[in-house]
TISEPA-570518 format. One line per field, with one value per residue (C-alpha): residue in three letters; y, x, z. Coordinates in Angstrom, 3 decimals. Last residue first. Layout:
REM TISEPA-570518
residu = (ALA;...)
north = (Y;...)
east = (X;...)
up = (Z;...)
***
This chain:
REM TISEPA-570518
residu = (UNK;UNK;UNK;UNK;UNK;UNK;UNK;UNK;UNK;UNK;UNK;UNK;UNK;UNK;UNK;UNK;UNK;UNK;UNK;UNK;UNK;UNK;UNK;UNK;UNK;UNK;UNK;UNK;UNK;UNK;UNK;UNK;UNK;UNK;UNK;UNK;UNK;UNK;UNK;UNK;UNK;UNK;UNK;UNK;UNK;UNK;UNK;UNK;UNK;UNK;UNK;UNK;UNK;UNK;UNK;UNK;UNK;UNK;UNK;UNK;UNK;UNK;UNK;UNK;UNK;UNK;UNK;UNK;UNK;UNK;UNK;UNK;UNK;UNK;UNK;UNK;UNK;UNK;UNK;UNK;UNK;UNK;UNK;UNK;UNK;UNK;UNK;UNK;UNK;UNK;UNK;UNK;UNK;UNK;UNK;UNK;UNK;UNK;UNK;UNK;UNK;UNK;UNK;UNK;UNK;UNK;UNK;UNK;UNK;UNK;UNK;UNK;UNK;UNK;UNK;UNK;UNK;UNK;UNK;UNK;UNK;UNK;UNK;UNK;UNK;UNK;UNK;UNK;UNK;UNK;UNK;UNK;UNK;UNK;UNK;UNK;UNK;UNK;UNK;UNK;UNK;UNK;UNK;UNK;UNK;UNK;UNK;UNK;UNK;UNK;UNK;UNK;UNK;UNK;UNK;UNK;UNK;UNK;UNK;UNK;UNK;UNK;UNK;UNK;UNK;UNK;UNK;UNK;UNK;UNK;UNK;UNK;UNK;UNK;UNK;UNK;UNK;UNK;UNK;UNK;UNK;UNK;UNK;UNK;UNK;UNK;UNK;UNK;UNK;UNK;UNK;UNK;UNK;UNK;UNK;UNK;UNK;UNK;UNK;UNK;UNK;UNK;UNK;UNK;UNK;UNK;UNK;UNK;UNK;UNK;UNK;UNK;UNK;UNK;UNK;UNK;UNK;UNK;UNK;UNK;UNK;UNK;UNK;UNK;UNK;UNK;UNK;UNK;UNK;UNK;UNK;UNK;UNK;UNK;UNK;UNK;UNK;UNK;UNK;UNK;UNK;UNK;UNK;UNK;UNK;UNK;UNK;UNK;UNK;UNK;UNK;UNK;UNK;UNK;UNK;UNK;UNK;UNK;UNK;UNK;UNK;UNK;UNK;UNK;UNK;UNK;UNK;UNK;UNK;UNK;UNK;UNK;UNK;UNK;UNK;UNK;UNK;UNK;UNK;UNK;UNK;UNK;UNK;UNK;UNK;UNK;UNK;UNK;UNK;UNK;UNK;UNK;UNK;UNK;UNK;UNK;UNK;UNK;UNK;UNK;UNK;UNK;UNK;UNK;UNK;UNK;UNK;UNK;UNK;UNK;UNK;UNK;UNK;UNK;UNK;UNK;UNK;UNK;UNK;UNK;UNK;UNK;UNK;UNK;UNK;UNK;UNK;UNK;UNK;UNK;UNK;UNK;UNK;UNK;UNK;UNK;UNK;UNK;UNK;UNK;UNK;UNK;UNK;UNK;UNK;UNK;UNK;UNK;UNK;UNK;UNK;UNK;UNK;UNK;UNK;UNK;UNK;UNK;UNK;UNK;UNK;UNK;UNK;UNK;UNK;UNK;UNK;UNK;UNK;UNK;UNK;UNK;UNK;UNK;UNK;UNK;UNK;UNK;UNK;UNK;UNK;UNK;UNK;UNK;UNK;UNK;UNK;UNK;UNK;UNK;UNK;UNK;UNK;UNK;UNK;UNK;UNK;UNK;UNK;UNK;UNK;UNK;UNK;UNK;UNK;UNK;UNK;UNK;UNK;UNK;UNK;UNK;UNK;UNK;UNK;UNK;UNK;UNK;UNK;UNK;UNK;UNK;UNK;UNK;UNK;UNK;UNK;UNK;UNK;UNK;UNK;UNK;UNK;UNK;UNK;UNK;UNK;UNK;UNK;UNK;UNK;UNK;UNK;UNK;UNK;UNK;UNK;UNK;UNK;UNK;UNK;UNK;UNK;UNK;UNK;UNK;UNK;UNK;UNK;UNK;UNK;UNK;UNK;UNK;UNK;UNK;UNK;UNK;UNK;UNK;UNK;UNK;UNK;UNK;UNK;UNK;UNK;UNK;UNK;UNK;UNK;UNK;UNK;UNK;UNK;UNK;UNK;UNK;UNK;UNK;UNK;UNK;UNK;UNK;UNK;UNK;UNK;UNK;UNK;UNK;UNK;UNK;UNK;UNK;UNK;UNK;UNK;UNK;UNK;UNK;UNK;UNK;UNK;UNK;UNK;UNK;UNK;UNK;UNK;UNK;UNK;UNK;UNK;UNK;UNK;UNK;UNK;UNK;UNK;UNK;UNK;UNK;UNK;UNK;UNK;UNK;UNK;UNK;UNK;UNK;UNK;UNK;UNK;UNK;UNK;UNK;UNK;UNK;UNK;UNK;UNK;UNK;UNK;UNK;UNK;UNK;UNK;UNK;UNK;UNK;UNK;UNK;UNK;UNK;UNK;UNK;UNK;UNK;UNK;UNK;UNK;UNK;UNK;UNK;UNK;UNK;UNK;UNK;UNK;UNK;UNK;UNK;UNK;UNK;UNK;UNK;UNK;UNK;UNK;UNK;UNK;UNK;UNK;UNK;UNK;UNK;UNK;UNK;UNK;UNK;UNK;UNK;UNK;UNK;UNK;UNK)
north = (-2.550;0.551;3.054;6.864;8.914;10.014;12.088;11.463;15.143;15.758;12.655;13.475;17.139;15.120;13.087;15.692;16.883;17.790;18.937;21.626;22.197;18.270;16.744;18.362;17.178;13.698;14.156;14.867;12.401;9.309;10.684;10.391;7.113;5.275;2.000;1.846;2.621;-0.128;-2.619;-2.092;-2.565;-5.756;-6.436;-6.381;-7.838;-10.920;-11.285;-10.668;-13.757;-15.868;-14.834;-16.260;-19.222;-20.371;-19.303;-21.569;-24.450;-23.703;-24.085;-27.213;-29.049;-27.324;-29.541;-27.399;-25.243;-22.408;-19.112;-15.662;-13.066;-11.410;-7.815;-7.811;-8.884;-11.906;-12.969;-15.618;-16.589;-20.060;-21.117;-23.446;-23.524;-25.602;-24.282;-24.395;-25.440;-24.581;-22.594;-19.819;-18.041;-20.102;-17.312;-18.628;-19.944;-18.294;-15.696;-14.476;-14.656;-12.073;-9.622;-10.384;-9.870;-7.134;-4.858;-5.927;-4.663;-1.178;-0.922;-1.192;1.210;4.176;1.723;2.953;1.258;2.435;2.733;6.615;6.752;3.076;1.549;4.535;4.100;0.167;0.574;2.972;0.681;-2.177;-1.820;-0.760;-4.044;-6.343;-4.003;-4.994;-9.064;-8.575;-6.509;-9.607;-12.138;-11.018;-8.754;-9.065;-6.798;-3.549;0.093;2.340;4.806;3.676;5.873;5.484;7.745;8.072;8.596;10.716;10.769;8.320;8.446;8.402;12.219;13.021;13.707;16.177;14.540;14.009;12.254;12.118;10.036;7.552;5.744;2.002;-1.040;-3.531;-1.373;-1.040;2.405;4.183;2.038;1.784;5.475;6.352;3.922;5.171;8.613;8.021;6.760;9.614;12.293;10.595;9.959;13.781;14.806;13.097;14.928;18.268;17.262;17.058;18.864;18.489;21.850;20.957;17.320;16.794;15.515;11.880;8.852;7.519;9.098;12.620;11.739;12.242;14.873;16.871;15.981;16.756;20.249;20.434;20.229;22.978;23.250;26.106;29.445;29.782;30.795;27.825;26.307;26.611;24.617;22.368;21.713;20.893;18.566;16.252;15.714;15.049;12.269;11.253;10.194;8.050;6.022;5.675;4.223;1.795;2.617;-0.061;2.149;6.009;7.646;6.645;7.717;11.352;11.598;10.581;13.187;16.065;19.352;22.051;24.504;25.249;23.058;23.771;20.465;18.466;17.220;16.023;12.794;11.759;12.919;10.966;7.733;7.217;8.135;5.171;3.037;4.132;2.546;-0.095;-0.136;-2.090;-5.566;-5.540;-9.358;-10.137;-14.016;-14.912;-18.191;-16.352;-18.598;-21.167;-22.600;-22.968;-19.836;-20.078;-24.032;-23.474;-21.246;-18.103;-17.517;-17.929;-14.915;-12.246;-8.554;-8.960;-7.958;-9.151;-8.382;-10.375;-9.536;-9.413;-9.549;-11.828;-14.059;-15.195;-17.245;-16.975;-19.993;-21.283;-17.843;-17.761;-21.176;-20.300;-16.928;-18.962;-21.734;-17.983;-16.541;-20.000;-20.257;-16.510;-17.310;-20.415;-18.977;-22.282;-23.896;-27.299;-26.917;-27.627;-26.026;-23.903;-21.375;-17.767;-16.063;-14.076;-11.751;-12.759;-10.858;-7.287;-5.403;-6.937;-5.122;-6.138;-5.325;-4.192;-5.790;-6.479;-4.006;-6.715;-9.507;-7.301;-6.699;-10.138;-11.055;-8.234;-9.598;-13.726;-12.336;-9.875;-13.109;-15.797;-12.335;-12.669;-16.679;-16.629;-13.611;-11.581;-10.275;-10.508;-9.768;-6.020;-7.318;-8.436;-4.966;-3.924;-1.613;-2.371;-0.503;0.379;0.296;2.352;-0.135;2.383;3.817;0.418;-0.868;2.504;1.850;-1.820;-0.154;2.074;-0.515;-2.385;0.796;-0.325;0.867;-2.698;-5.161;-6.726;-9.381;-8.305;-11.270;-12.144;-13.592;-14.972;-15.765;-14.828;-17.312;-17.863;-19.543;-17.973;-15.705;-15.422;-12.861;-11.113;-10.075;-9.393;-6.101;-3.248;-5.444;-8.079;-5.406;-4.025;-7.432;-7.637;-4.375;-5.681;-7.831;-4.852;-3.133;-5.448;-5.558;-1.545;-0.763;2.120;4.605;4.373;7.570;7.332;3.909;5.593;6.817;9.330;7.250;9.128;9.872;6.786;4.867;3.956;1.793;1.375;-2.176;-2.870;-6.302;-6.384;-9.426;-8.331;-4.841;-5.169;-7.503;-4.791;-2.577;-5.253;-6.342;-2.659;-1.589;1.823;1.859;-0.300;1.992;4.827;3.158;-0.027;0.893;4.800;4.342;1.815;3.239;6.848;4.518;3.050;6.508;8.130;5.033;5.119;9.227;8.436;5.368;5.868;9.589;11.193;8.947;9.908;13.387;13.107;11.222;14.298;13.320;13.361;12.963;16.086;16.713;18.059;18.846;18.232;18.715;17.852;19.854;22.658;20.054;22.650;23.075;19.062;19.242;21.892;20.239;17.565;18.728;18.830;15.052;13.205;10.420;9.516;5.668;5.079;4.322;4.274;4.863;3.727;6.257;6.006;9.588;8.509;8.601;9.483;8.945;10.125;8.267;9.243;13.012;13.291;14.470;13.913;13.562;14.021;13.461;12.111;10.676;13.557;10.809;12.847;12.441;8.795;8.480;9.814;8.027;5.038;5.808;6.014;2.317;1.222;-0.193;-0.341;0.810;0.040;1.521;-0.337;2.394;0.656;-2.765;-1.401;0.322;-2.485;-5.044;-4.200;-0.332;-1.963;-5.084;-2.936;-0.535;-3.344;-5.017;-1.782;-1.435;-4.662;-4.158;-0.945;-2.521;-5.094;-2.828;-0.593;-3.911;-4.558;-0.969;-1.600;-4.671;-3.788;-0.984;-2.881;-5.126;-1.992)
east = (9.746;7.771;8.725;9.538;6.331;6.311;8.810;12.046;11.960;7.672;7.632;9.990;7.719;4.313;5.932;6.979;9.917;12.307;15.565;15.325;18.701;19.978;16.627;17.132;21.081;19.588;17.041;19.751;22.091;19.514;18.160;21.244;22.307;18.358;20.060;22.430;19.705;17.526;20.385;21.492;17.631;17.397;20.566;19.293;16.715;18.446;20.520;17.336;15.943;18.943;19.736;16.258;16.712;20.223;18.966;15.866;18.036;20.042;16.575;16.365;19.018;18.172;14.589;11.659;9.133;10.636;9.530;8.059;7.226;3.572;4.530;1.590;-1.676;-0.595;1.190;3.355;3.342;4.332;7.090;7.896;4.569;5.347;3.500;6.442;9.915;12.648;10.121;9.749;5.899;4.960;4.058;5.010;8.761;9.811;7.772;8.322;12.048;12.084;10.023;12.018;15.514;14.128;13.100;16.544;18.582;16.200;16.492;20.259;20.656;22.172;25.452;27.044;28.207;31.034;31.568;29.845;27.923;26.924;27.403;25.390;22.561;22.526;22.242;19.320;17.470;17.212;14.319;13.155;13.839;11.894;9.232;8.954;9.537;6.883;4.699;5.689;4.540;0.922;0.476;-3.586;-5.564;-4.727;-6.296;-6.305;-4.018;-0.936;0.834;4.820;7.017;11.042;12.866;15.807;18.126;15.895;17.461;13.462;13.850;13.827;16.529;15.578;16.504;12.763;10.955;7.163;4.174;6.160;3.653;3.441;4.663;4.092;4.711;8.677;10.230;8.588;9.851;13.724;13.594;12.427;14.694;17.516;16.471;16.444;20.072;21.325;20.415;21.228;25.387;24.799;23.780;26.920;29.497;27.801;28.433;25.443;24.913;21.352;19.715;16.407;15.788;12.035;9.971;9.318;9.411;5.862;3.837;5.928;5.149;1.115;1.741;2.979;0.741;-1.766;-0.678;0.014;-4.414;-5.216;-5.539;-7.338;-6.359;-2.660;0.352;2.841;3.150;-0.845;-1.387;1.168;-0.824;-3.494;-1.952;-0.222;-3.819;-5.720;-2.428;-3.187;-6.652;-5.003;-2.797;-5.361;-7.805;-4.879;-2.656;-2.250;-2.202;-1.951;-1.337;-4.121;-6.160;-4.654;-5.479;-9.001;-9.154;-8.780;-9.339;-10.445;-11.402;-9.819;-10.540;-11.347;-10.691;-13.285;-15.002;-12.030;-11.970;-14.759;-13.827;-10.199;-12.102;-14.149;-11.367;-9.519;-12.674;-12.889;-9.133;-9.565;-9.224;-6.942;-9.290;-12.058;-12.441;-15.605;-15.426;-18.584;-18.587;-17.066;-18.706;-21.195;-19.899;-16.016;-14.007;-12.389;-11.973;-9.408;-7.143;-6.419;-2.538;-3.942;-6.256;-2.943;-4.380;-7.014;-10.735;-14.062;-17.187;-19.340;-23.564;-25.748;-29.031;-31.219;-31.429;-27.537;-28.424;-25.459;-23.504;-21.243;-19.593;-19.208;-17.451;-15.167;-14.592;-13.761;-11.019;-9.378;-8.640;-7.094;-5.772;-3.649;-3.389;-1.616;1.303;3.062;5.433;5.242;3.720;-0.324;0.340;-3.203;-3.576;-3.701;-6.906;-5.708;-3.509;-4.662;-8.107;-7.092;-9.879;-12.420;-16.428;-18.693;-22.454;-25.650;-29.494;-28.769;-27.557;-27.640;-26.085;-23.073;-22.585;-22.282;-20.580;-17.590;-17.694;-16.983;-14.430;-12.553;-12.761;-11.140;-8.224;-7.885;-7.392;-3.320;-1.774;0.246;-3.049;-4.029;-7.424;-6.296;-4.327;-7.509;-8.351;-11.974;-15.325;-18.578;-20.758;-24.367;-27.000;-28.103;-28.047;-26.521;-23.969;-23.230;-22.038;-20.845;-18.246;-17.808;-16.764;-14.116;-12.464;-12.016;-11.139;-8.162;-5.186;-3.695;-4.361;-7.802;-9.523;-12.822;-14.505;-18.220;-19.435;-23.093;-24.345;-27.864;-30.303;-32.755;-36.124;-38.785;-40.154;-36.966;-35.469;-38.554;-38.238;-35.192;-36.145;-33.557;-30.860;-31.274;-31.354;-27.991;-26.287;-27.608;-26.068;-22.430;-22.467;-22.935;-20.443;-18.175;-18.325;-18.401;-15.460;-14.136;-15.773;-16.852;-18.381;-21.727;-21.921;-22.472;-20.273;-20.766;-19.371;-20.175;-23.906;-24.300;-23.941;-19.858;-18.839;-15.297;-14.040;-12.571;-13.534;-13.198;-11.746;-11.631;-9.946;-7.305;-5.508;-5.445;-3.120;-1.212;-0.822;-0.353;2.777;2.274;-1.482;-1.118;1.363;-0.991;-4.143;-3.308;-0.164;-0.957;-4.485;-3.614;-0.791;-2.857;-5.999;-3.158;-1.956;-5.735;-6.388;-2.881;-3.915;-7.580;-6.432;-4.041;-2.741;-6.037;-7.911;-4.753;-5.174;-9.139;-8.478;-6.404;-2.889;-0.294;3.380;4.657;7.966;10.414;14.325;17.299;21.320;23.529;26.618;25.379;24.925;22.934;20.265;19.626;19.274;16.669;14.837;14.507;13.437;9.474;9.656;5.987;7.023;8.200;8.901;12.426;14.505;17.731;20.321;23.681;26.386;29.164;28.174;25.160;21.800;18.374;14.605;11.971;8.565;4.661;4.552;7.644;10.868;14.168;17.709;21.162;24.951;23.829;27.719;28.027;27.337;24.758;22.984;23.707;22.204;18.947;18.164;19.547;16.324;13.746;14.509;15.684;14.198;17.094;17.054;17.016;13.854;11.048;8.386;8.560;7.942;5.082;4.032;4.497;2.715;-0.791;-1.458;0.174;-1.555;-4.828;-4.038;-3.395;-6.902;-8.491;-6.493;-8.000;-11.308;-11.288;-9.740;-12.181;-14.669;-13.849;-13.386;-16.721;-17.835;-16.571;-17.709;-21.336;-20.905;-19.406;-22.019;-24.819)
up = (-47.541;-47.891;-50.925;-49.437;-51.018;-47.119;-47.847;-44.738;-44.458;-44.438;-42.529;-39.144;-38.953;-39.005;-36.428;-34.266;-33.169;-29.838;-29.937;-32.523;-33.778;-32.681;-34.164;-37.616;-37.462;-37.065;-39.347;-42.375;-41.032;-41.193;-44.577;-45.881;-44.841;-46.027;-47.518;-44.951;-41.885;-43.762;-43.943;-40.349;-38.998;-40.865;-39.424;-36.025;-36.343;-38.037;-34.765;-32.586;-34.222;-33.507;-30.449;-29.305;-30.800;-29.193;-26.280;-26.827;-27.383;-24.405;-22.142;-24.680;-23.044;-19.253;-19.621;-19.999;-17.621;-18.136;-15.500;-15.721;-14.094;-15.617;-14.015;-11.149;-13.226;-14.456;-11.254;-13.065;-16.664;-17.907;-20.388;-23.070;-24.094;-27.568;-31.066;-33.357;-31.797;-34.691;-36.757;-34.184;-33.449;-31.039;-28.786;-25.430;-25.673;-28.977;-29.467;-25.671;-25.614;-28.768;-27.117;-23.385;-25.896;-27.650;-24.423;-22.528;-25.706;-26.059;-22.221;-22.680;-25.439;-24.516;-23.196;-26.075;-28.995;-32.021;-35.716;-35.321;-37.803;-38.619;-35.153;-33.382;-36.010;-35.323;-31.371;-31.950;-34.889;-32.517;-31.034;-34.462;-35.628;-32.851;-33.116;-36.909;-35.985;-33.646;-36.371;-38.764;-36.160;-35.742;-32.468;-31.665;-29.116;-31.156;-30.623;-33.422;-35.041;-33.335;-31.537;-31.805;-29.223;-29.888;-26.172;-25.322;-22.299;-20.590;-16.355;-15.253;-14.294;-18.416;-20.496;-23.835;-26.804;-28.087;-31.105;-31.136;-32.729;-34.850;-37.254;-35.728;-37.585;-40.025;-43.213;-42.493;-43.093;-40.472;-37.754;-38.576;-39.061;-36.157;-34.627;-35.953;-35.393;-31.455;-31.496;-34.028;-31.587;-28.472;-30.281;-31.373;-27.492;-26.260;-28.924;-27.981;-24.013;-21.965;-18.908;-17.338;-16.249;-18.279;-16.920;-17.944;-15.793;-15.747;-19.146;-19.157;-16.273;-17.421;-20.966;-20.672;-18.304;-21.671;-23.798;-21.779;-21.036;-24.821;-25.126;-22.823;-19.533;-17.718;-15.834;-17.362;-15.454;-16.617;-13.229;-13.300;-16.315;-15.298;-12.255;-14.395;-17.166;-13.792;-12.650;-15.746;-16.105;-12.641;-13.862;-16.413;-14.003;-12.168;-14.357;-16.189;-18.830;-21.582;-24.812;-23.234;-26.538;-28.535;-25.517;-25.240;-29.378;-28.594;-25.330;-28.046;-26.390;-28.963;-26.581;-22.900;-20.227;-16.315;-13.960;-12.326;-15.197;-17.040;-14.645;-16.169;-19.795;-19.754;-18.217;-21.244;-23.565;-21.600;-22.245;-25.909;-26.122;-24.404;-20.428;-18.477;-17.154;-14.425;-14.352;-12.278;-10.873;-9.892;-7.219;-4.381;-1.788;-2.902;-5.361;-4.992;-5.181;-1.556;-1.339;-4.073;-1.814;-3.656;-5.094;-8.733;-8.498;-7.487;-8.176;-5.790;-5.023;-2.509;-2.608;-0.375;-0.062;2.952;1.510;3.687;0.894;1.062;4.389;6.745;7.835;4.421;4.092;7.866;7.987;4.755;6.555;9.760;7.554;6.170;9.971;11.082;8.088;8.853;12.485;11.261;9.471;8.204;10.361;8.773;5.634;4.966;1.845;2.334;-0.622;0.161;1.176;3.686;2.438;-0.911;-0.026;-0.922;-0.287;1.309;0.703;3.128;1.233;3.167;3.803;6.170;9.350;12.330;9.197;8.958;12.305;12.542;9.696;10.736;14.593;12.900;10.873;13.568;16.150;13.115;13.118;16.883;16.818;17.297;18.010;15.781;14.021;9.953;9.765;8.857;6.205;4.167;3.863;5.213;3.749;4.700;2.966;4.141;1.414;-1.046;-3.850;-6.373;-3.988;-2.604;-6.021;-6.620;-3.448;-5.062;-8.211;-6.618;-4.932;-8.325;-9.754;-12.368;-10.331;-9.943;-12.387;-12.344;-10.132;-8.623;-6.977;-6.258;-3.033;-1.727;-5.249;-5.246;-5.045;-7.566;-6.271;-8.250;-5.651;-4.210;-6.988;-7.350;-3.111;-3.558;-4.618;-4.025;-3.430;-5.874;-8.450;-7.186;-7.456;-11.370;-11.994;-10.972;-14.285;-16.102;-14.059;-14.864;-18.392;-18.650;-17.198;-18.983;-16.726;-13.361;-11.671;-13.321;-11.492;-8.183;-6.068;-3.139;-0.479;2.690;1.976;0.723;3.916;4.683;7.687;8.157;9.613;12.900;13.018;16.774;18.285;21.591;21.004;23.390;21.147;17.975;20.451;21.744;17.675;16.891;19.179;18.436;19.281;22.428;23.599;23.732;24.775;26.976;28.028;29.131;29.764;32.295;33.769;34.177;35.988;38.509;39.386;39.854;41.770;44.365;44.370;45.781;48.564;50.727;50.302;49.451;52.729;55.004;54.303;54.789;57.985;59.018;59.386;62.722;62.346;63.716;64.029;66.302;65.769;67.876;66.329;69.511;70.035;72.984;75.949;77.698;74.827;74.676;78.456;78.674;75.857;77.624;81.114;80.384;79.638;79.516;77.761;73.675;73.139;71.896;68.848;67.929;65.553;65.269;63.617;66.269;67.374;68.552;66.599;68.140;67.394;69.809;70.066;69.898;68.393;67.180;68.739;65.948;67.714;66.404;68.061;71.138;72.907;75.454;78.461;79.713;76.229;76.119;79.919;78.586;75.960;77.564;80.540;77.448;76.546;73.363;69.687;67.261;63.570;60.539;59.481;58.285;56.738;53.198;54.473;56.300;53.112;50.699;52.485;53.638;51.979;48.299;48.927;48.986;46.596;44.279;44.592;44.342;40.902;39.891;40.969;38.541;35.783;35.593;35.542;33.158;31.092;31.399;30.526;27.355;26.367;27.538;25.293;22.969;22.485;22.323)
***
């Protein structure tokens, strides 16, 4: 009904406006338009120019009769009763003479004046305000009055309910409790409990924050607003303040419901108070603090709100009585990723025998999406290959094109390249299944993949692991740098194949020193803070430059002794190490099963 009104306001405007410039247009422009330069005269000159031979053009109209001589002036005269005149135009043979009529209906006038002046002014104004105003964006978002803009979903349109969410099972527990107090809140205010007004997702991306506030709604039944934080975000000053205090509203007209902002950093940033700060941007977070603070949590209008970036959010934003519950909706375990392997299963055809457990083991610290992209990526391989359902090397298969791309089958690699590869991914293989503290090897491949790997070794732990002690670091730390030792061994050389094993070690090794406290020189010191947890974990010392060398100092340290570790057990194992190597270069890609019946898995453990 509001924009309605809003609407037809602005029609309005427009319209009066437009009238307003016909008008001035009809006053002023016209006349000014019409001005001729030229001179008024008497009817008698007329005359006495054309007997005088010097009337080189003359126009007739209805009221007056324009000439020009043959010195280029022109002139004007009133038009009288002349029978003659055309006579004496004829007889003089060299003057050009035509007659026009000047005379409009008053509907002609009317169309000219006034209708086609309107139906010009309305174009403009759908043109700039419409078209251009899209484009643009801010102009666009301007016109709007302060409109929230947000999409309204009713359960119909989502679909989700919690059936739909797998592998989060924390949160949605802790979900449930909103979608009591929105079917019966009634129980809730009979002994005084409030609600909290907000709760916050924070999880790594692609974890189904979004998606659990749709099932929130889905379960509730309720309408769903659903909004980004950047769309509050305007280039002028107090429109995004207008879009909150329009999205409460609505929100409150259509309680009992739940406003879902995705995103909420963008506008939920910590105040600095700096000098040239973006103030639209407070501006628009100080009026969601307001309207968290104004409207009465027991009617049922409920705030969900997520991010990948928790530190960045202004303190005054998760005090009580805002977003109070913080909901962490973490990367899956490894039941969770199973979990979200069979939902997304469902909409795909499988053959027998599929083994989502081994799929799980695979996919340690792959989030929802990335997971339901692998059911993806197994299906159209399915059909590439000319099958009707997936089966369970499909799966495989997508699982390393997430991790390492397609494979590169039309790359050119020299024999002498593909033995260096060959003996690279060995030596770690190697490395890893002769120490006791680390994971079986899963997979050993020298095909290249679209990621720029020309070979990668896979290790798939047999359970799932929340803990690293120091002797599986120290064990990682080794195989990492089991490629570089094969290649220095056989082939008394290094290549440049290992650069991602060198920066792995080094960030490993880094991390035990400054955050782990697992090095005897500096024992349990935080060295070192983390950074946007959820989006890479940057991060930066927090130490004087003197023991910032220190830690260098460390950190080569430990990778030195990895790295002969790795040297010794390559030395001590030489024949086995050219014996899988030529294995790997015949078939190109093995298994692990295939890699332990050669190496014996009798093999003493050191």
């Amino acid at each position: 009904m509001n924009e309605n009104k809003d609407n037809r306001k602005r029609y309005t405007n427009a319209l009066l406006f437009g009238l307003l410039l016909i008008l001035i247009f009809n006053a002023v422009i016209m006349p000014m338009l019409n001005n001729q330069p030229v001179k008024d005269t008497e009817y008698s000159f007329f005359l006495e120019q054309i007997e005088d031979g010097n009337v080189s053009k003359v126009e007739i109209t209805d009221n007056e009769v324009n000439f020009q001589t043959k010195d280029d002036q022109k002139y004007s005269t009133v038009r009288i009763d002349d029978p003659d005149l055309v006579e004496r135009l004829n007889d003089k043979g060299d003057i050009e003479f035509t007659g026009v009529s000047t005379q409009q209906s008053p509907l002609q006038s009317f169309l000219f004046a006034w209708v086609l002046p309107l139906i010009f002014l309305f174009a403009l104004y759908s043109l700039l305000f419409r078209t251009l105003g899209k484009r643009m964006g801010g102009l666009g978002n301007a016109m709007s009055f302060g409109k929230s803009n947000a999409k309204v979903y009713v359960k119909a349109q989502t679909g989700k309910t919690f059936a739909d969410v797998a592998g989060q099972d924390e949160a949605k527990e802790a979900l449930k409790e909103i979608v009591d107090f929105l079917h019966d809140p009634d129980k809730y205010a009979e002994i005084g409990a409030n609600l909290p007004k907000g709760a916050l997702l924070v999880g790594p991306p692609g974890t189904g924050k979004t998606l659990l506030a749709q099932a929130v709604a889905g379960e509730a039944e309720v309408p769903f607003f659903s909004i980004s934080g950047s769309e509050f975000v305007e280039m002028f000053v107090g429109m995004g303040a207008a879009k909150v205090r329009d999205l409460f509203s609505q929100a409150v007209e259509k309680a009992p419901c739940i406003v879902f902002i995705d995103e909420i950093d963008t506008i939920g940033k910590k105040r600095d108070g700096q000098i040239g700060g973006n103030d639209e941007r407070e501006q628009t977070l100080n009026q969601l603090l307001t309207e968290m603070d104004g409207f009465d949590g027991k009617k049922g209008v409920v705030i969900l709100a997520a991010t990948n970036r928790p530190e960045s959010l202004d303190p005054a934003l998760l005090r009580p009585g805002r977003f109070d519950r913080r909901i962490p909706v973490e990367l899956p375990d490894l039941a969770g990723r199973e979990a979200i392997l069979n939902v997304h299963a469902k909409k795909i055809k499988l053959t027998d025998g599929i083994d989502f457990n081994a799929i799980a083991r695979a996919t340690a610290g792959a989030s929802g999406a990335e997971l339901a992209n692998i059911i993806n990526e197994a299906a159209l391989r399915a059909v590439r290959n000319g099958r009707s359902a997936v089966d369970q090397s499909d799966l495989e298969e997508s699982v390393e094109v997430v991790i390492a791309g397609y494979q590169r089958k039309n790359a050119v690699i020299s024999q002498q390249e593909k033995e260096i590869i060959a003996y690279h991914e060995i030596g770690h293989a190697l490395v890893a299944a002769m120490q006791k503290d680390s994971a079986p090897v899963h997979k050993i491949t020298i095909i290249p993949r679209t990621s720029g790997a020309l070979g990668y070794t896979m290790q798939v732990d047999e359970g799932e692991k929340f803990l690293m002690t120091k002797e599986e670091a120290l064990a990682r730390l080794a195989t990492l740098t089991g490629g570089r030792s094969a290649e220095e061994i056989i082939f008394n050389t290094c290549t440049s194949g290992a650069s991602n094993d060198i920066e792995k070690a080094t960030k490993l090794a880094r991390a035990m020193v400054t955050r782990y406290g697992m090095s005897s020189t500096f024992d349990m010191i935080a060295l070192e803070t983390v950074n946007n947890q959820y989006l890479g974990g940057d991060t930066s010392l927090a130490c004087s430059p003197e023991t910032a060398a220190r830690i260098d100092d460390e950190v080569n340290r430990i990778v030195k002794n990895a790295h002969a570790k790795a040297v010794q057990i390559l030395t001590d194992n030489i024949d086995k190490l050219h014996e899988l190597a030529h294995y790997l270069l015949d078939k190109e890609t093995i298994t692990g099963e295939e890699f332990m019946a050669i190496l014996k898995p009798e093999k003493s453990l050191v």
